[in-house]
C-alpha positions as CSV (number, residue, x, y, z in Angstrom):
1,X,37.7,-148.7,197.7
2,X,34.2,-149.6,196.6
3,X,31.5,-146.5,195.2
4,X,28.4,-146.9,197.4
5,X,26.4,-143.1,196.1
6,X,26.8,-140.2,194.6
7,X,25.6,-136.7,195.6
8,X,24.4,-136.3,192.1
9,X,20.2,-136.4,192.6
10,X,18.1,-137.4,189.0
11,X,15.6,-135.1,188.1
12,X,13.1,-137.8,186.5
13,X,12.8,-141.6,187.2
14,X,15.3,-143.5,185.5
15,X,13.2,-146.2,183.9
16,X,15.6,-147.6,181.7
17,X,18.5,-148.0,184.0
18,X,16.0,-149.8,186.3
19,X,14.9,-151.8,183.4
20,X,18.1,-153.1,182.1
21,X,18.7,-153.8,185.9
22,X,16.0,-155.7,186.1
23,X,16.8,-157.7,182.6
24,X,20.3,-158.5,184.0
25,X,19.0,-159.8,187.1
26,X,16.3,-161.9,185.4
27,X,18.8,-163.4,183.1
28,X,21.0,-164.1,185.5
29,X,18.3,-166.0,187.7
30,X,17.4,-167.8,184.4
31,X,20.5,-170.1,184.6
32,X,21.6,-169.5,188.0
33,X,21.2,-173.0,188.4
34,X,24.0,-173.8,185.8
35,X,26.5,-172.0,188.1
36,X,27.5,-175.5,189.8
37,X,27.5,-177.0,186.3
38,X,30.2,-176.0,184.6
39,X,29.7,-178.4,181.3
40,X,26.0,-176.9,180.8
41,X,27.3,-172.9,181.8
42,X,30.3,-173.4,179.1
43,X,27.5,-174.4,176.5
44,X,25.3,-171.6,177.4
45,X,28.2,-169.1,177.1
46,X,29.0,-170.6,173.8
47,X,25.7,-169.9,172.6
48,X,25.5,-166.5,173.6
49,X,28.9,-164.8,174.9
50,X,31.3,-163.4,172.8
51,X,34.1,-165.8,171.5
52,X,36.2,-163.4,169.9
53,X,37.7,-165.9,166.9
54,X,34.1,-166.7,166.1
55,X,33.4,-162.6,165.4
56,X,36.4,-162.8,163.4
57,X,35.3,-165.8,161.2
58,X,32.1,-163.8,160.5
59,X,29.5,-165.2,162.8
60,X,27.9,-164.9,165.7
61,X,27.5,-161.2,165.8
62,X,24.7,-161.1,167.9
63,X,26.3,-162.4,170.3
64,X,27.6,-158.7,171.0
65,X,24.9,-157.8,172.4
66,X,23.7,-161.2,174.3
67,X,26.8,-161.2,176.2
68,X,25.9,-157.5,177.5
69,X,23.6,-159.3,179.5
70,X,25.0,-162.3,181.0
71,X,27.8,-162.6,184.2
72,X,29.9,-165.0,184.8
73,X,28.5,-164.8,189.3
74,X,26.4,-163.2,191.7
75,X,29.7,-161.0,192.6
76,X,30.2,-160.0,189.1
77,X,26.6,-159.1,189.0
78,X,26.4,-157.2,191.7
79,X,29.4,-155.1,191.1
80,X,28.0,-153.6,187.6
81,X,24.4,-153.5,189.0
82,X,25.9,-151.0,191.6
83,X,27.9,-149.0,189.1
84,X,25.4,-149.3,186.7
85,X,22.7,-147.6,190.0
86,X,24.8,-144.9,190.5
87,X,25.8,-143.5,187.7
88,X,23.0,-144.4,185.3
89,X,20.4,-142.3,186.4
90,X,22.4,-138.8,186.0
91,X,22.9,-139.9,182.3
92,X,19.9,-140.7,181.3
93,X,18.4,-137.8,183.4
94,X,20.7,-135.2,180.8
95,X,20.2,-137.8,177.6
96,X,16.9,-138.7,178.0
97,X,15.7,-142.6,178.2
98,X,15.7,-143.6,174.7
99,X,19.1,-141.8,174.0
100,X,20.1,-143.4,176.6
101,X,18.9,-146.9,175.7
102,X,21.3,-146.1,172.8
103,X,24.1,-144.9,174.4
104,X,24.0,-148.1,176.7
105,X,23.9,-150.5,173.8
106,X,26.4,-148.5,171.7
107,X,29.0,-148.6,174.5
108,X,28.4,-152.0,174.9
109,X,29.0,-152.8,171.5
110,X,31.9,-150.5,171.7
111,X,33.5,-152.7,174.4
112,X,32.9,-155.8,172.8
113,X,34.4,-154.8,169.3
114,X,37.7,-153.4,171.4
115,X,38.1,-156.6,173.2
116,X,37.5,-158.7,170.1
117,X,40.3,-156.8,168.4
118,X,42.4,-157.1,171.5
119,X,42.7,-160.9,171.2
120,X,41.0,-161.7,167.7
121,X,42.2,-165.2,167.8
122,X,40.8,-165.9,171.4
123,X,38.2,-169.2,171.6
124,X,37.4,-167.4,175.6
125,X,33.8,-166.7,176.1
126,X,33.3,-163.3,177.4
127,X,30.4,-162.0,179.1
128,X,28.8,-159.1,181.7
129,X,27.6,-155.8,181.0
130,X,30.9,-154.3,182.2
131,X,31.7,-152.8,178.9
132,X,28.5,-150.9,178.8
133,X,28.6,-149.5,181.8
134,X,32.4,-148.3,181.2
135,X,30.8,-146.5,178.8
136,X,28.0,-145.1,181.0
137,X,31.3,-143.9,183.7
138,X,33.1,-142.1,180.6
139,X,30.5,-139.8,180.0
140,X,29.4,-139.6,183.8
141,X,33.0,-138.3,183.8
142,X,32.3,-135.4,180.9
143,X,28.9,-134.5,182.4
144,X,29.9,-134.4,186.3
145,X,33.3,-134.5,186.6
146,X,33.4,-132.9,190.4
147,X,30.4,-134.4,191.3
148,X,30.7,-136.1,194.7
149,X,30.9,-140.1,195.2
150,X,30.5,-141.7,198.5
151,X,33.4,-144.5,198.3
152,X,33.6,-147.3,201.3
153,X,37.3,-148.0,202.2
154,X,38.0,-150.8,203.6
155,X,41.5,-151.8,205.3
156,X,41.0,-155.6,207.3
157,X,38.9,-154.5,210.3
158,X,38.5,-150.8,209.3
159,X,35.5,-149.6,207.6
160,X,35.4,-146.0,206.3
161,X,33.0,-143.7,204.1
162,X,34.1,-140.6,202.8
163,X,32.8,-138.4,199.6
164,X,35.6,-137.6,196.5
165,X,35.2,-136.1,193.2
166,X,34.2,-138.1,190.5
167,X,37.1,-137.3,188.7
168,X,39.5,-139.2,191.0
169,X,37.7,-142.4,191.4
170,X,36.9,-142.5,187.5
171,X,40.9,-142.2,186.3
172,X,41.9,-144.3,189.1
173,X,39.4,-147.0,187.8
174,X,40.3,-146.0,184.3
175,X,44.2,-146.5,185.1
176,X,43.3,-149.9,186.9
177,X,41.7,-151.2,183.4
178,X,44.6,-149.9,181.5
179,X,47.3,-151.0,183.3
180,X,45.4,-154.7,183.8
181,X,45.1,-154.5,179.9
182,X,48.9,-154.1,179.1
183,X,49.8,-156.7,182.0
184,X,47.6,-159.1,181.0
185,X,47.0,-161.6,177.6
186,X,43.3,-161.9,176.7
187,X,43.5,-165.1,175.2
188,X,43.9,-166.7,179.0
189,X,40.8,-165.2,180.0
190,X,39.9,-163.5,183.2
191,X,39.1,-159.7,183.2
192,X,38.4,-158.1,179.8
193,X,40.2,-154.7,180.7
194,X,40.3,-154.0,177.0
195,X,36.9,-153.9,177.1
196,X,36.3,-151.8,180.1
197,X,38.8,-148.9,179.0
198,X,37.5,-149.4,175.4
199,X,34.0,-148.6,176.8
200,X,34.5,-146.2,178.7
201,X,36.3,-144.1,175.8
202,X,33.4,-144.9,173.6
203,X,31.2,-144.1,176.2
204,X,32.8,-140.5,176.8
205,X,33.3,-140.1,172.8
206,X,29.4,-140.6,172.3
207,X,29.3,-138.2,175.6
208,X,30.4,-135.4,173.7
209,X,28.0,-134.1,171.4
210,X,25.4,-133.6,174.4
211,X,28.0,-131.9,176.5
212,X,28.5,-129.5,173.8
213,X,24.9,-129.0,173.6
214,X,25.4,-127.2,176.7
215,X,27.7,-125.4,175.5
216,X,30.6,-127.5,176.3
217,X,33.2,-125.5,178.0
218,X,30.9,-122.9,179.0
219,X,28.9,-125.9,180.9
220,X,31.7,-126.6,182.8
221,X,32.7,-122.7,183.7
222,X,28.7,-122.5,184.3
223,X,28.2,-125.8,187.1
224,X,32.2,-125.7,187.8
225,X,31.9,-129.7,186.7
226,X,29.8,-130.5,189.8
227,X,26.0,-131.4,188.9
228,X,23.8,-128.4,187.8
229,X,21.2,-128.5,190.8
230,X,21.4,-129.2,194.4
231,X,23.1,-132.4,195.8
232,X,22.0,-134.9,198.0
233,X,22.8,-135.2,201.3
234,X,23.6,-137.5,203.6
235,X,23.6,-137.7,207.6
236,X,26.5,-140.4,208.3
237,X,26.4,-141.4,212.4
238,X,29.3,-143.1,214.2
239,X,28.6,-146.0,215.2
240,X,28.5,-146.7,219.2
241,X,31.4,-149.0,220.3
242,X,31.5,-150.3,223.9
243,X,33.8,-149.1,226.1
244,X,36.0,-151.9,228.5
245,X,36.9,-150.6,231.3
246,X,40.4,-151.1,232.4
247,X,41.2,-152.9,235.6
């Protein structure tokens, strides 16, 4: 079940998600040529992801926020590009761009800080802007909870699009990173769930104070937790499949 859209329209261009789109891609394409290297991508990540142990020891804090901007492949960059697109714009729409700036780096660092006290002792570089954008889907979660997202099911050969709330594809995801995070030992490596449920509960902590600026419970009795203006719509069309006739 991948998100493709959402029915949830922005009211202004969202420069700053497009920018830190942009800067993702740009890194990424800065050292794509490493991927078939891995000697020179390890050094690289040691540079500038965060190894865990190394925060502990009391260095290489900046690293916290130079990891928020590297991936690991063109699949993992894709797949928080395409999070970060649909859900981006609706929260810095309601926070504004530089709030939202903030909130994206704040989430970030969030993330990182959970997953370095998930495995403080860990020498695994870790890296992608997953964290961040956990954050962005926590408070996308407070702010639009019944908004409607467009997810694309596919089961082998059968391709599917259908709308849901928010809500449901949000926990699900949320229960996916938690239930990874107790299954799993950080210091192996592989997916940093810590990181993706710890940002997405910073990410709908920090949410808070602007929800209650709209008067918080009354918002949601007020839009019944779907997006406070019209939604987008979109004409889906079957596609044509030949018919063989039987002899």
């Amino acid at each position: 079940m991948i998100p493709i859209r959402d029915h949830n329209p922005s009211g202004r261009t969202p420069y700053v998600t497009y920018t830190l789109m942009a800067v993702n891609i740009a890194v990424f394409l800065s050292y794509m040529s490493l991927l078939g290297d891995p000697r020179a991508l390890n050094a690289l990540f040691f540079d500038w992801a965060i190894i865990p142990m190394r925060i502990t020891s009391g260095d290489g804090f900046m690293t916290m926020v130079t990891s928020m901007f590297l991936h690991g492949g063109f699949m993992h960059l894709a797949g928080n590009m395409l999070f970060l697109w649909i859900f981006g714009d609706n929260l810095e729409d309601e926070m504004g761009h530089t709030r939202f700036l903030l909130f994206y780096l704040a989430a970030g660092l969030g993330a990182g800080l959970i997953h370095v006290l998930s495995a403080p002792g860990s020498t695994v570089p870790t890296v992608g802007a997953s964290g961040a954008i956990a954050g962005v889907m926590g408070g996308y979660l407070l702010l639009f909870p019944k908004a409607r997202v467009d997810i694309l099911l596919i089961l082998i050969v059968f391709f599917k699009i259908f709308p849901i709330p928010a809500w449901i594809m949000l926990a699900v995801w949320f229960a996916m990173q938690f239930i990874g995070g107790i299954g799993s030992d950080p210091d192996l490596g592989g997916v940093a769930y810590w990181a993706h449920a710890g940002g997405f509960l910073v990410g709908l902590a920090l949410t808070v104070p602007l929800w209650l600026r709209l008067g918080g419970p009354r918002f949601w009795n007020r839009t019944h937790g779907t997006p406070p203006h019209p939604e987008a719509r979109y004409t889906l069309s079957s596609s044509r499949i030949p018919r063989i006739p039987r002899k």
